[in-house]
C-alpha positions in Angstrom: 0.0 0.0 0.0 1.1 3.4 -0.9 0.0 5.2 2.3 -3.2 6.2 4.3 -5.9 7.3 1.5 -7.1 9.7 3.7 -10.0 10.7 1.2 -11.6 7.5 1.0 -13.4 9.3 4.4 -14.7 12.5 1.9 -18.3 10.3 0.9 -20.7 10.2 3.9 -23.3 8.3 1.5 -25.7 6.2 4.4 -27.7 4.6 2.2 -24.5 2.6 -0.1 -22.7 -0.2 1.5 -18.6 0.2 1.4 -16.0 -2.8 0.5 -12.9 -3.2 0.0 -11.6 -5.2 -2.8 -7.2 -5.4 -2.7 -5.5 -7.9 -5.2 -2.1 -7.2 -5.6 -1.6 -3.3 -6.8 -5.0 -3.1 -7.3 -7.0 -1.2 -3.9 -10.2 -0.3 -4.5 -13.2 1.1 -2.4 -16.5 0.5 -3.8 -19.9 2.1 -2.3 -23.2 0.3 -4.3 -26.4 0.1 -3.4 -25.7 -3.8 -2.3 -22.6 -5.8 -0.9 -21.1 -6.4 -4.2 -17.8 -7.8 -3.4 -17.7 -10.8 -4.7 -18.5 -9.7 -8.5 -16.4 -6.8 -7.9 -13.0 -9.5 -7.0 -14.1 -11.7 -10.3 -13.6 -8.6 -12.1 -10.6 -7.4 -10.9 -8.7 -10.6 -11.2 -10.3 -10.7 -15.1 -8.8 -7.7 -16.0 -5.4 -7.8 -14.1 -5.2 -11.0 -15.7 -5.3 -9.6 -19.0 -2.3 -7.2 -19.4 -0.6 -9.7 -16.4 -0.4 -12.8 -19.5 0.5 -9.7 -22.3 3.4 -8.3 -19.9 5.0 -12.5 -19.7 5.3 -12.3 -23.4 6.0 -8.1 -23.8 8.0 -7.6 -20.6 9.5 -4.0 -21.8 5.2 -2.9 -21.2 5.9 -3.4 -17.5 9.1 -1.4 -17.0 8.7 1.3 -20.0 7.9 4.9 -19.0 6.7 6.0 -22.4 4.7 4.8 -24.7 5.4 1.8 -27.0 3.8 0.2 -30.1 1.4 -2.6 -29.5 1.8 -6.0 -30.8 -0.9 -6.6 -33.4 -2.9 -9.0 -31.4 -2.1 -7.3 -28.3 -5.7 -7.0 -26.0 -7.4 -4.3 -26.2 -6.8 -3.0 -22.0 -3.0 -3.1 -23.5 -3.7 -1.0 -26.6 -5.8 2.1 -24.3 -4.1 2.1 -21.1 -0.1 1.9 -22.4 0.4 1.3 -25.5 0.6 4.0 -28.6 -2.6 4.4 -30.9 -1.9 6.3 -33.7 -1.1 2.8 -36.0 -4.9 1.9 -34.7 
């Protein structure tokens, strides 16, 4: 964990129930209308899984600090968040 996340306290919203969902890097607080955690953990670990399996084949996408050009089959969570469009 980075540090206390000190505005996580800013939404006073009675009527939503809070979780937590941590996996690895991922830390997320979720307020919904209904304990949702459960789905919420499925999709996490769906789409950490997805750049996880690109970055065992690409491992420069983990470690780069600029953009770089996607392989041509690369998923598309790899081709928005860190990869460079402009060939799309």
């Amino acid at each position: 964990m980075l540090g206390p996340r000190s505005y996580r306290h800013w939404v006073k919203e009675s009527n939503l129930v809070p979780f937590n969902v941590v996996i690895k890097e991922t830390d997320l607080l979720i307020y919904a209308s209904s304990n949702l955690k459960r789905k919420a953990q499925k999709l996490v670990l769906k789409y950490r899984t997805i750049p996880e399996g690109y970055i065992e084949k690409h491992p420069d996408f983990l470690t780069s600090l600029k953009p770089l050009p996607a392989a041509e089959k690369a998923p598309l969570i790899v081709k928005v968040k860190g990869y460079d469009r402009s060939n799309d």
